[in-house]
C-alpha positions in Angstrom: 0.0 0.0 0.0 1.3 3.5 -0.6 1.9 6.0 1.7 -1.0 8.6 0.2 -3.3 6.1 0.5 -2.5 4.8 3.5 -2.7 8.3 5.7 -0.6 9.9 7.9 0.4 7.6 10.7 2.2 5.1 7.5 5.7 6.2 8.7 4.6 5.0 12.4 3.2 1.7 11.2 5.9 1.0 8.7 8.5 1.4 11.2 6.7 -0.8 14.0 6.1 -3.7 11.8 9.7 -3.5 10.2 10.4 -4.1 14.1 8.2 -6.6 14.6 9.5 -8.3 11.0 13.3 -8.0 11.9 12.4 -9.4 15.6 10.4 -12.8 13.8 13.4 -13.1 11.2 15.6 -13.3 14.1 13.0 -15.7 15.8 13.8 -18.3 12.9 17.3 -17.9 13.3 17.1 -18.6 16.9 14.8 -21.8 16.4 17.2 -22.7 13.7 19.8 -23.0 16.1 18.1 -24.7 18.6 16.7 -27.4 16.2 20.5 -27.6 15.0 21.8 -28.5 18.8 18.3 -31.2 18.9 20.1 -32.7 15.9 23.6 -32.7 17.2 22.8 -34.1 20.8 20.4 -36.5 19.3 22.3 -38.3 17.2 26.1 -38.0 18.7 23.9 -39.6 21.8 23.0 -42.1 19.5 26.6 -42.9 18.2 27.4 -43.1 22.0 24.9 -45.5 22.9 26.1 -47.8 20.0 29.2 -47.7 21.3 28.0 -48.8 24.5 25.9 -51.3 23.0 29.0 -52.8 21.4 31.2 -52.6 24.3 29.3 -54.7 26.5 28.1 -57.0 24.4 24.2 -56.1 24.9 21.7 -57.7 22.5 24.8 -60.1 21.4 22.0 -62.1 19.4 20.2 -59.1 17.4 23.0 -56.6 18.1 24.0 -56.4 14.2 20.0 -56.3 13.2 20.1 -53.4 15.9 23.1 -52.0 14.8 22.2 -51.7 10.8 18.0 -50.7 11.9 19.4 -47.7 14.3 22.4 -46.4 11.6 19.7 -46.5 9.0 17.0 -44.2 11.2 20.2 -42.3 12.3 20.6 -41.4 8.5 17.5 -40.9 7.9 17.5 -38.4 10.7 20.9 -36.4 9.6 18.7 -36.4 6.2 15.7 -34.4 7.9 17.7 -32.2 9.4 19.3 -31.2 6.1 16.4 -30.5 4.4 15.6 -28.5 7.7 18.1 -26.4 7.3 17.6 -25.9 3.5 13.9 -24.8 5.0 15.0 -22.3 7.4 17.3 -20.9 4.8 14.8 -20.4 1.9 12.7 -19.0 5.2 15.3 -16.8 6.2 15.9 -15.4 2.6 12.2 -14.8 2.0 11.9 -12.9 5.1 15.1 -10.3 4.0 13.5 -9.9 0.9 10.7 -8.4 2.9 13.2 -6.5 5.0 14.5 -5.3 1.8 11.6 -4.0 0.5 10.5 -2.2 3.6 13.7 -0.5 3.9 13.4 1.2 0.6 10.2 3.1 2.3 12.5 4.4 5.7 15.4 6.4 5.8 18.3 4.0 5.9 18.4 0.3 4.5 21.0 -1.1 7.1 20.4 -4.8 6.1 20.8 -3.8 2.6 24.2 -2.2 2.8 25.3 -4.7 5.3 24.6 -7.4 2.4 26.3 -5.0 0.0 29.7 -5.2 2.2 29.2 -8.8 1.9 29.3 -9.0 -1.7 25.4 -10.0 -1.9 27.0 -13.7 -0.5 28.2 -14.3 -3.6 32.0 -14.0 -3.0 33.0 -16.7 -0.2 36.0 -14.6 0.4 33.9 -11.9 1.9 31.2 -14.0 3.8 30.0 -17.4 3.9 26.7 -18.1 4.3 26.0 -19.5 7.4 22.6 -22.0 6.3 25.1 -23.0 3.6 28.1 -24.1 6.1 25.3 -25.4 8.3 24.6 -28.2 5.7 27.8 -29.6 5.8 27.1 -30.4 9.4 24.2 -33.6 8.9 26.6 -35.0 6.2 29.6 -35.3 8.3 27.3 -36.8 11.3 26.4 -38.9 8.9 29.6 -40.3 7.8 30.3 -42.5 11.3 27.0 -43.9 10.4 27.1 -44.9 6.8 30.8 -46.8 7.8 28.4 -48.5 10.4 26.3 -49.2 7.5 29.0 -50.6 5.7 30.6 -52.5 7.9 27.6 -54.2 9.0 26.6 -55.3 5.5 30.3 -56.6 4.6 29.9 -58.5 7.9 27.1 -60.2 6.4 28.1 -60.9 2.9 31.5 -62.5 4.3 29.9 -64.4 6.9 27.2 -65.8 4.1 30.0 -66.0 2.0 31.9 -68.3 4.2 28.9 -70.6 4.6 
């Protein structure tokens, strides 16, 4: 809506929901966090409990069923949480667009020029997107678990091998 048609208290309201807009972007950031640490402490616990499992010979009778069933949840897990991240990024870039676009309408665009000093994101050099370094984090948790994966299914091709 433009300003003339809008009245005279469209500076006011402008400026209070360009408050209440930056406060919700930063909202999603902070969620994304938190679901990040849910991820981590999740499924590192996981890799410590299979350790354990292993250790003390628990289950010894279905402890390579348990093993190959929990390492394939496990990477179906670090899965989700990729494409959670790719979610809060494409949420997070939607919601500076909007920024964006309300700061062309008040005096200074500060999240503009701040992304102008950091080359738009497009020069690594400059700044490196932090949703895109977040990604690399499910994929290296998931890593202990595919060689789980692997192991377990070279166990069993030897051992029906050898029969």
């Amino acid at each position: 809506m433009k300003q003339e048609d809008y009245g005279d208290r469209f500076p006011d309201h402008l400026l209070e929901q360009y408050k209440l807009f930056v406060e919700m972007a930063d909202r999603v950031s902070a969620r994304r966090g938190q679901t990040n640490r849910f991820y981590i402490t999740l499924l590192t616990g996981i890799l410590v409990l299979l350790s354990a499992v292993v250790n003390t010979d628990l289950f010894c009778e279905i402890q390579t069923f348990m093993l190959l069933v929990v390492s394939i949840l496990s990477l179906m897990l670090c899965l989700v949480w990729y494409m959670n991240i790719y979610s809060y990024r494409q949420l997070n870039s939607c919601k500076f667009k909007v920024i964006h676009e309300m700061e062309n309408q008040l005096p200074f665009s500060c999240y503009d020029v701040e992304w102008d000093f950091l080359g738009r994101g497009k020069d690594s050099n400059r700044y490196r997107q932090l949703t895109r370094v977040e990604q690399y984090v499910p994929v290296i948790l998931a890593v202990p678990y595919i060689l789980i994966v692997l192991y377990i299914i070279s166990v069993l091709l030897i051992s029906n091998y050898s029969t």
